[in-house]
C-alpha positions in Angstrom: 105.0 104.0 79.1 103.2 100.5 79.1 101.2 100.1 82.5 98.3 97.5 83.5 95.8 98.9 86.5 93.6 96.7 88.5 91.2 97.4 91.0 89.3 94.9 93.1 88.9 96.7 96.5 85.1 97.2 96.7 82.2 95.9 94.9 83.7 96.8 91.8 85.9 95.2 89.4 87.8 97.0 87.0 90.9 96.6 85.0 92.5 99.4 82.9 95.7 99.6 80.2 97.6 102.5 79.2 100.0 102.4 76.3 101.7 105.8 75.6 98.8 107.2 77.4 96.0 105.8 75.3 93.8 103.7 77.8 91.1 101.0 77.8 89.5 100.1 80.5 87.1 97.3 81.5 84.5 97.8 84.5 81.7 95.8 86.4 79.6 96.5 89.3 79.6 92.7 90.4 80.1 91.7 94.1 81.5 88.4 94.9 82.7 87.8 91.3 86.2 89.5 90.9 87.5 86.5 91.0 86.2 84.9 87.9 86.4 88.7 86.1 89.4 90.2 86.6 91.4 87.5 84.8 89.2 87.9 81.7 89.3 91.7 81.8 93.2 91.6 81.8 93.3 89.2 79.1 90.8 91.1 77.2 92.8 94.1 77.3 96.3 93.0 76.6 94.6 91.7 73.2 93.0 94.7 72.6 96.2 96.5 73.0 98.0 93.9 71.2 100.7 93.4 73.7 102.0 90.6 76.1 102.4 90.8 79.6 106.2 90.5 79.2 106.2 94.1 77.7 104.8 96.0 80.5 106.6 98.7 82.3 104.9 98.2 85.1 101.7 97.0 86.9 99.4 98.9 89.1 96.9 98.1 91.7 95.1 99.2 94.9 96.3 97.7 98.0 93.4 98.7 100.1 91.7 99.9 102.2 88.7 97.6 101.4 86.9 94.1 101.5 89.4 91.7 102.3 88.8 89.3 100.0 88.4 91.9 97.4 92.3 93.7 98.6 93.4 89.8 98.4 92.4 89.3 95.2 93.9 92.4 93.5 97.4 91.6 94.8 97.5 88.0 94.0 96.6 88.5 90.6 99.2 91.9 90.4 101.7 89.8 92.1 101.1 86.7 90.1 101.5 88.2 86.7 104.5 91.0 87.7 106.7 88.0 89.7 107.7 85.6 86.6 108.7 88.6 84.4 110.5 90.8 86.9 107.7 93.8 86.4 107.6 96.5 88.8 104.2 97.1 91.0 102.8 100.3 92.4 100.0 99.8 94.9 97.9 102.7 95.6 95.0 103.7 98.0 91.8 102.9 97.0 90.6 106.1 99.2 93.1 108.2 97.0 92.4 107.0 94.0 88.7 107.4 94.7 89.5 111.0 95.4 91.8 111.1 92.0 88.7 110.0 90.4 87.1 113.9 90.9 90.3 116.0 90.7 89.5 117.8 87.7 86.0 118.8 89.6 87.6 119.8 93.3 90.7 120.6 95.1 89.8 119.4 97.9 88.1 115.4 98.5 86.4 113.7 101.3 86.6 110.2 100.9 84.3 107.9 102.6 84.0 104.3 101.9 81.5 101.7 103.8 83.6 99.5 105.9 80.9 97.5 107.3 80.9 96.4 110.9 79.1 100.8 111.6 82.5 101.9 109.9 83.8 103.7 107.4 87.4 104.0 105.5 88.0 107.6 105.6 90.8 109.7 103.7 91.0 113.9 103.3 92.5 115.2 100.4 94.0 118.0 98.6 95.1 118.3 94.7 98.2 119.5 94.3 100.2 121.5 92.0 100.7 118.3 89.4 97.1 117.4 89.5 97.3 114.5 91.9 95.3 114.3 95.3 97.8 114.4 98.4 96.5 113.2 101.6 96.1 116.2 104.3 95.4 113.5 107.3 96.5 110.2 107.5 93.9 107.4 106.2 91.5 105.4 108.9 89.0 103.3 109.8 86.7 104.7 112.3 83.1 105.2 113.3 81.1 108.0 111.2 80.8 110.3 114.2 84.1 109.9 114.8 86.0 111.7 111.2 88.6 114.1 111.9 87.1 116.8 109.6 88.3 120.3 107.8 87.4 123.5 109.1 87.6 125.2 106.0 87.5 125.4 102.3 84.8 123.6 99.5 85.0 120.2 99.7 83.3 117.5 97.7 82.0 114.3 99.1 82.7 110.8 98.0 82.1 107.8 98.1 79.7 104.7 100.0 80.1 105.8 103.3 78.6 109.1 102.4 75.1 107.1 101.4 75.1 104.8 104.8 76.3 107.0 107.2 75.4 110.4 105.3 73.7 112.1 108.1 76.2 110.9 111.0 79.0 112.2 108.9 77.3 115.7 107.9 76.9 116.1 111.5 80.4 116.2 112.3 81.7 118.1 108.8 81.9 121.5 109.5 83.5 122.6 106.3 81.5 123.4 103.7 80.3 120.9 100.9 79.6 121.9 97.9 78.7 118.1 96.3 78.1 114.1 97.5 78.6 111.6 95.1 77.7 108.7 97.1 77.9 106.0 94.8 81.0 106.6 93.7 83.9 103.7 94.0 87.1 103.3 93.4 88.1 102.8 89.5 91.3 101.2 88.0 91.1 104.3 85.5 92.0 106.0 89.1 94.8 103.7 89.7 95.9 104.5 86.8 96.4 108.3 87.1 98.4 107.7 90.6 100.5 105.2 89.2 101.7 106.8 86.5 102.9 110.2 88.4 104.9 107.3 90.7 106.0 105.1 88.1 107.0 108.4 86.6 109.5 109.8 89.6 110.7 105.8 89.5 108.8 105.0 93.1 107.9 101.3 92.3 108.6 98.2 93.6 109.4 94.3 93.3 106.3 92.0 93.5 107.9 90.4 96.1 107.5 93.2 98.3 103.4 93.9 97.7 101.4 94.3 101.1 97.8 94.9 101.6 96.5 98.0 103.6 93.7 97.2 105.7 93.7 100.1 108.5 92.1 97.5 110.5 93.8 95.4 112.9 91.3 92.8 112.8 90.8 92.1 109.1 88.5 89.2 109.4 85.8 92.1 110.1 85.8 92.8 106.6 84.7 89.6 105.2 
């Protein structure tokens, strides 16, 4: 199994390759820039591995939530190099694969990523029997006092919105915590552990048919 991850959602770029399960990865904390790094990293990568792009089984990516821009970025460039050579794509959420990012540490992930505008992306998670965080509600965009939190079990806390908004959201958390990690973001190594379960029960798609996830109606707010 040959798959190519990016992830461009926040201020992180990353790009990550897994050949028979052996992965590189490329990462930079680099705001405003993933379009002059992704490109590179990719490139960098496939030579490492020694392969082309036409030898892919499939390419990964996160479809958002996050900076517009950033989302827009990540697809055109999944899109552009799956379309001429008939790869499949899996998008994924960057909230889930945030959460992925801490399975092995937690069953049970708060996601919170700094939407701007007094908002956060928020996502609530549980790992399930294969390893891979499930979501328990569905993924939004809304105010920090306005989460839909747990009532029970240990949960850790991830992500940006958990360092901006951290004492509006504790306030309305009334499930235990047990650790933040509020710099966390979103990884392509992440992508790459969701994609691979999908890619592995054969849910992909044509490049043709990638769409962005926003959660917000208005997605100029995010630029």
């Amino acid at each position: 199994m040959k798959l190519l991850a990016i992830e461009t959602s926040t201020e992180a770029c990353s790009a990550a390759i897994s050949i028979n399960d052996a992965c590189a990865y490329r990462y930079e904390l680099a705001p405003r820039k993933h379009s002059k790094l992704i490109l590179p990293m990719i490139d960098s990568l496939l030579s490492e591995a020694d392969i082309k792009i036409n030898a892919l089984d499939c390419i990964c990516f996160s479809h958002g939530p996050g900076a517009f821009t950033g989302v827009r970025i990540g697809i055109s460039v999944a899109q552009g190099l799956a379309y001429p050579h008939d790869i499949p794509v899996i998008g994924v959420s960057s909230l889930k694969t945030l959460a992925q990012q801490f399975s092995k540490e937690n069953d049970h992930i708060a996601t919170a990523i700094d939407a701007r505008m007094n908002e956060i992306y928020w996502g609530l998670y549980k790992k399930n029997d294969e390893g891979v965080m499930e979501e328990i509600t569905k993924e939004k965009v809304c105010a920090p006092e306005d989460i839909l939190s747990p009532s029970k079990n240990n949960w850790m806390c991830i992500g940006t919105g958990w360092n901006k908004y951290h004492e509006k959201i504790k306030s309305k958390f009334t499930a235990n915590i047990t650790a933040i990690k509020a710099d966390a973001l979103p990884e392509a190594r992440g992508v790459l552990e969701l994609a691979k379960n999908s890619y592995q029960k054969g849910k992909f798609i044509s490049a043709d048919k990638i769409s962005p996830v926003y959660l917000r109606d208005n997605v100029t707010k995010q630029q």
